[in-house]
C-alpha positions as CSV (number, residue, x, y, z in Angstrom):
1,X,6.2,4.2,11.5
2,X,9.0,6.1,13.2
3,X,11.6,3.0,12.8
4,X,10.6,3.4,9.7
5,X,11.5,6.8,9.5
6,X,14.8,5.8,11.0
7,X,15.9,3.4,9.1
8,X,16.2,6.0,6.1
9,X,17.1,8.6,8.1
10,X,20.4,6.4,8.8
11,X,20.9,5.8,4.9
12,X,24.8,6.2,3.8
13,X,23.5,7.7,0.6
14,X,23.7,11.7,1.2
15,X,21.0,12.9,-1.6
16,X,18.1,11.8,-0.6
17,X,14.3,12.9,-0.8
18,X,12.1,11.1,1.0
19,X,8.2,11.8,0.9
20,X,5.9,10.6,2.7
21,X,2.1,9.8,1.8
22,X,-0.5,9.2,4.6
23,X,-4.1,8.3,3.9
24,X,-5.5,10.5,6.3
25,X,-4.2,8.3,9.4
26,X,-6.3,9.5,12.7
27,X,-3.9,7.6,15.1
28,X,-0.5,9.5,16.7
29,X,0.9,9.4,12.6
30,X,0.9,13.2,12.3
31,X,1.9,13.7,15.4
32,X,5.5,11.3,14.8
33,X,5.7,13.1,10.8
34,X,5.3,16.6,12.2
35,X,8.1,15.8,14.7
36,X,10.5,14.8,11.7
37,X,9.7,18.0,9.6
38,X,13.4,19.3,9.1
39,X,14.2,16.5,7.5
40,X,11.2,15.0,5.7
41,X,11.7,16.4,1.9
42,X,7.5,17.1,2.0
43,X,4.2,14.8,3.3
44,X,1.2,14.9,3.2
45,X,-1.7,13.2,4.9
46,X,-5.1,13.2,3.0
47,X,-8.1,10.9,1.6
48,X,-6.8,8.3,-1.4
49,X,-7.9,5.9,-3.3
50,X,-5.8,2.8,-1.7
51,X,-1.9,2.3,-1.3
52,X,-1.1,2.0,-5.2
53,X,-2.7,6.0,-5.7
54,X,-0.6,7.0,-2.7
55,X,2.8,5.7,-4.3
56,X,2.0,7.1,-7.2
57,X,0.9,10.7,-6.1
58,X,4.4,10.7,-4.2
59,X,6.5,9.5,-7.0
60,X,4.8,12.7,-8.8
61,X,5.8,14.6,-6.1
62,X,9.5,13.6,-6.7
63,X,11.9,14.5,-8.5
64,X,14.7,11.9,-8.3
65,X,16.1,9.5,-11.0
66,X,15.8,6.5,-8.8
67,X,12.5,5.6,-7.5
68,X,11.4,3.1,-4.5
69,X,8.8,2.7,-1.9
70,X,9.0,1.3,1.8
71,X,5.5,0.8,3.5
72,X,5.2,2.5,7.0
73,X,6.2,-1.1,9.1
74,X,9.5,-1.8,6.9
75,X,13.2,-0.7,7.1
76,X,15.9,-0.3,4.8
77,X,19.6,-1.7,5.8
78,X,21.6,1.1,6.3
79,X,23.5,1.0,2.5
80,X,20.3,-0.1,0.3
81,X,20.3,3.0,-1.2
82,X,23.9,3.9,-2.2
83,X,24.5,0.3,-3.0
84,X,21.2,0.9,-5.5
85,X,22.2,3.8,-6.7
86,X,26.1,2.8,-7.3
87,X,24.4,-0.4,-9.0
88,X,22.5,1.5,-11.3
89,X,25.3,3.6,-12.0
90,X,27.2,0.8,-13.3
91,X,24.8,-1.0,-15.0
92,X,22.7,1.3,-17.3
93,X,21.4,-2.0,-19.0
94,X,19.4,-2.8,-15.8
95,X,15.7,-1.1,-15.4
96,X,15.8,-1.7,-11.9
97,X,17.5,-3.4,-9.3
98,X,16.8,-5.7,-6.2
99,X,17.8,-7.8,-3.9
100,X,16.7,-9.9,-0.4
101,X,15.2,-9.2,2.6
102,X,14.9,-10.4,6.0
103,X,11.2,-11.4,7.8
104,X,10.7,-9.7,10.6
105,X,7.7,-9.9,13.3
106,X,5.5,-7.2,14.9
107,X,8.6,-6.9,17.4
108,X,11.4,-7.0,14.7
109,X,12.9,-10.2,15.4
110,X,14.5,-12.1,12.1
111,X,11.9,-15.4,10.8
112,X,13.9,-16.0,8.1
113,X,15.8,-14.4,4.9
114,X,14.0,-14.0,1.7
115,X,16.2,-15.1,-0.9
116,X,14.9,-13.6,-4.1
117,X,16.8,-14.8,-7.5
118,X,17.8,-13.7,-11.1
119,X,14.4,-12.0,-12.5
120,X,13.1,-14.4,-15.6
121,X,10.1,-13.3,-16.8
122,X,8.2,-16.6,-17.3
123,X,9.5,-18.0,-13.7
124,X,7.7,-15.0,-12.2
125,X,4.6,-15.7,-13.8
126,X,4.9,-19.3,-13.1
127,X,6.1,-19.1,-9.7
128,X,4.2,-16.1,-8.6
129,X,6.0,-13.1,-6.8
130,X,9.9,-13.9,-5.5
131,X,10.9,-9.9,-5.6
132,X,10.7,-8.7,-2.1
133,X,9.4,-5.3,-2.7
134,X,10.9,-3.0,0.0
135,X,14.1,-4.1,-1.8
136,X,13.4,-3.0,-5.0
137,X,14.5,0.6,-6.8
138,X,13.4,1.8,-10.3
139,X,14.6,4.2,-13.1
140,X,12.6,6.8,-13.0
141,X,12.7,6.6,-17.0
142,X,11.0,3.4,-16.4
143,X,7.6,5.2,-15.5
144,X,7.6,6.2,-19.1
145,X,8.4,2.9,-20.8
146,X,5.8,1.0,-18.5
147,X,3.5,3.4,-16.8
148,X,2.7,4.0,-13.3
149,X,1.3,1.3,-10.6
150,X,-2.2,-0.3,-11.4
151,X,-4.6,1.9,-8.9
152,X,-7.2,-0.8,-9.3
153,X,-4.8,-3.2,-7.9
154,X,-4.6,-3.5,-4.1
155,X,-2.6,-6.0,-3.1
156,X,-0.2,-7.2,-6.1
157,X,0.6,-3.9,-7.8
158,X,4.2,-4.7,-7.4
159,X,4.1,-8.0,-9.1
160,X,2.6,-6.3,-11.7
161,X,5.1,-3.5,-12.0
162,X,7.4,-6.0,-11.9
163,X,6.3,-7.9,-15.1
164,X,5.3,-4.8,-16.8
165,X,9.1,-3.6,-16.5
166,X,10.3,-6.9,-17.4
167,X,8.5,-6.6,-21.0
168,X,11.2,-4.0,-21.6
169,X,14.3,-5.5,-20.1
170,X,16.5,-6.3,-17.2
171,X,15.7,-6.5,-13.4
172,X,19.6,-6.7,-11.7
173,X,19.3,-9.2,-8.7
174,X,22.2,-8.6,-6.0
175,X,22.2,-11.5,-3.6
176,X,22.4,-8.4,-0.6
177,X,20.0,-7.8,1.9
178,X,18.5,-4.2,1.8
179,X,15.4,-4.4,3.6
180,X,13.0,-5.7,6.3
181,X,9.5,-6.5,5.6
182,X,6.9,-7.5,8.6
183,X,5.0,-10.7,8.8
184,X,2.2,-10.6,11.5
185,X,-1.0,-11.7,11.6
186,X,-2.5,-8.1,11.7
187,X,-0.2,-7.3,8.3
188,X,-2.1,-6.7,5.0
189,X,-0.2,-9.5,2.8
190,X,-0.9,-11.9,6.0
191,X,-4.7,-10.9,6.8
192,X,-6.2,-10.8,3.0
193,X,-4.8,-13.6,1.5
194,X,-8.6,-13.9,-0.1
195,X,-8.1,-10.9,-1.6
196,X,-4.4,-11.6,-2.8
197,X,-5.5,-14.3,-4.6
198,X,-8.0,-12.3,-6.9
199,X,-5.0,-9.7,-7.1
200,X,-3.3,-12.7,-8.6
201,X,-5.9,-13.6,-11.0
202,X,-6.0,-9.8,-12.6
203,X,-2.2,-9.7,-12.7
204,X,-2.1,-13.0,-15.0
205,X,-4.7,-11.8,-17.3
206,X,-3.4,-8.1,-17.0
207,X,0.2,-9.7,-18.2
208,X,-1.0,-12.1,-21.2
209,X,-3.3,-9.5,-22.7
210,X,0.1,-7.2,-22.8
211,X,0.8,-5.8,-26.1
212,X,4.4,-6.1,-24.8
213,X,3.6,-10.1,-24.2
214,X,6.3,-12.3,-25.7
215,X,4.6,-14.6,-28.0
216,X,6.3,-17.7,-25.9
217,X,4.3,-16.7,-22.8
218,X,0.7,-16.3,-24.9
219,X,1.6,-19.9,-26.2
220,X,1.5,-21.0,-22.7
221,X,-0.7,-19.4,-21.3
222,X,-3.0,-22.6,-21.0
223,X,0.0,-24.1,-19.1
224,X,0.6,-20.4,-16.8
225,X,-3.4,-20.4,-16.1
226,X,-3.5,-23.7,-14.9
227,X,-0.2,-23.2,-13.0
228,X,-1.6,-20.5,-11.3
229,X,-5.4,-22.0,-10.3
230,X,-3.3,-24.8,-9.2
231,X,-1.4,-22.7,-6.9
232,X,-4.3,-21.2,-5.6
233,X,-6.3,-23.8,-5.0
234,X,-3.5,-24.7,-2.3
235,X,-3.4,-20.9,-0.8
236,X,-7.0,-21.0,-0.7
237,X,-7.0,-24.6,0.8
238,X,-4.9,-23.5,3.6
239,X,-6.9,-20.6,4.3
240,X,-9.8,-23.5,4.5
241,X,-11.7,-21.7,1.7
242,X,-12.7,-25.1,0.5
243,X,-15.2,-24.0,-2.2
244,X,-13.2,-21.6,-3.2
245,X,-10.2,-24.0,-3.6
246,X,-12.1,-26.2,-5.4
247,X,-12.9,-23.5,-8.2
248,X,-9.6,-22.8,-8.5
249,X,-8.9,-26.9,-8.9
250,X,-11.9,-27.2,-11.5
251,X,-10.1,-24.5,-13.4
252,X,-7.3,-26.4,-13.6
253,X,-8.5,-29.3,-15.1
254,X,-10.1,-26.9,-17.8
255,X,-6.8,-25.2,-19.2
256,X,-5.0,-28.7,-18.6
257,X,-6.6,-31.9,-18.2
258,X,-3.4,-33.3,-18.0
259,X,-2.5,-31.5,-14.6
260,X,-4.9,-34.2,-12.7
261,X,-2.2,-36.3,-13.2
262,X,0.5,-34.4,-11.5
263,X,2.2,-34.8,-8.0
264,X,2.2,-30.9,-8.2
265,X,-1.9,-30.3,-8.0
266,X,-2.5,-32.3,-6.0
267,X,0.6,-32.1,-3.2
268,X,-0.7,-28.1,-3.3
269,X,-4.4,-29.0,-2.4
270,X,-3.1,-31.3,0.3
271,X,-0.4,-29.4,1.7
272,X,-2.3,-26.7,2.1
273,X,-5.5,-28.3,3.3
274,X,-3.5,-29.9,6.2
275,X,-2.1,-27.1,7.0
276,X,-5.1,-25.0,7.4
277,X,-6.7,-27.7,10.0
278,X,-3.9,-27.8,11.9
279,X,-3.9,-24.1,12.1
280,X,-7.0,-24.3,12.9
281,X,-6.6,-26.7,16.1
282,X,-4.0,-25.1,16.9
């Protein structure tokens, strides 16, 4: 948490207010905030209902124009912010704006580059989640067009955000890195891939049933559904959830009998079945 802490402590942009929002922590967390009280705007560490409340209460803590959130094991480059901010600035079109991130491990060392692209709204649902989060910033006037993040979503509450906003207009993508996000086995998005997966499933039906839903996406949504039980009947396969993955198959076939006669269904079951064993032997 205190890299962290340093990594927006060294942010070129001078007008910051950073808030932090602890569950309650009972490890050495108070300790490391308490030590950073001159220049922590405010915190607070207290009982919530799960990370999506806890963004949320801060954000109503805040007063700024621009909105983000970075979870307590990622970094910002040094000039996300002002590059944000200046983006914004020039582009009062855009809603938000993002752009990549780097992987790192537990220690920090680089795996590889995220490369997000150009938001389209029906790629996202199709292709599930490309916007890294820790590298994305938000109007604050976009709370009021879209609402705040789903509480009752755990694990994909950005995803949604991100569609919701996308309803209203335009996401800027800046091929830039501005942040580092951990991959480690003990990370949430690595450990509860399960759970993702029903995170998924809400998101999709939470998106159709939008009153804000172009009519082009509820006229496929036969095609996104199977797309996305498709899709997770590979991430399910890999996790060698095989019942599971099978569901997710059958499903398939049911919004599209035509999909069993695709490379793509079935090179996602494989894939991700021979993955999983060899994970497993491994």
């Amino acid at each position: 948490m205190e890299e962290t802490i340093r990594s927006i402590l060294r942010q070129t942009y001078p007008h910051l207010e950073y808030i932090v929002v602890d569950g309650g922590s009972t490890d050495n967390t108070l300790s490391v905030l308490q030590s950073y009280n001159d220049v922590i705007s405010k915190w607070v560490s207290e009982p919530d209902d799960g990370q999506s409340a806890a963004i949320n209460k801060g954000w109503r803590m805040s007063q700024g124009d621009v909105l983000a959130w970075l979870n307590s094991d990622d970094l910002y480059e040094p000039e996300a912010v002002e590059r944000a901010v200046a983006l914004l600035e020039l582009h009062p079109e855009a809603l938000a704006v993002y752009g990549d991130a780097w992987f790192i491990d537990a220690d920090g060392r680089i795996i590889k580059r995220h490369r997000a692209k150009p938001f389209d709204l029906s790629a996202l649902l199709l292709e599930g989640n490309y916007i890294p989060q820790p590298a994305v910033f938000v109007r604050r006037s976009v709370l009021e067009k879209v609402g705040w993040l789903a509480e009752e979503l755990h694990f994909s509450m950005d995803y949604d955000f991100w569609l919701r906003i996308g309803m209203h207009g335009e996401l800027l993508y800046v091929p830039e890195v501005w942040a580092q996000a951990r991959r480690y086995q003990q990370s949430k998005t690595e450990r509860d891939q399960y759970l993702i997966w029903q995170d998924r499933e809400k998101v999709l039906m939470r998106a159709l049933s939008q009153p804000d839903c172009p009519s082009s996406l509820r006229k496929q949504s036969r095609f996104l559904w199977a797309t996305f039980h498709a899709r997770a009947a590979g991430g399910l396969a890999n996790l060698l959830e095989v019942r599971c993955s099978l569901y997710h198959f059958l499903r398939m076939a049911c919004n599209r009998p035509d999909f069993l006669f695709r490379v793509f269904p079935w090179l996602s079951l494989t894939y991700g079945l021979s993955k999983g064993i060899r994970r497993k032997l491994l």
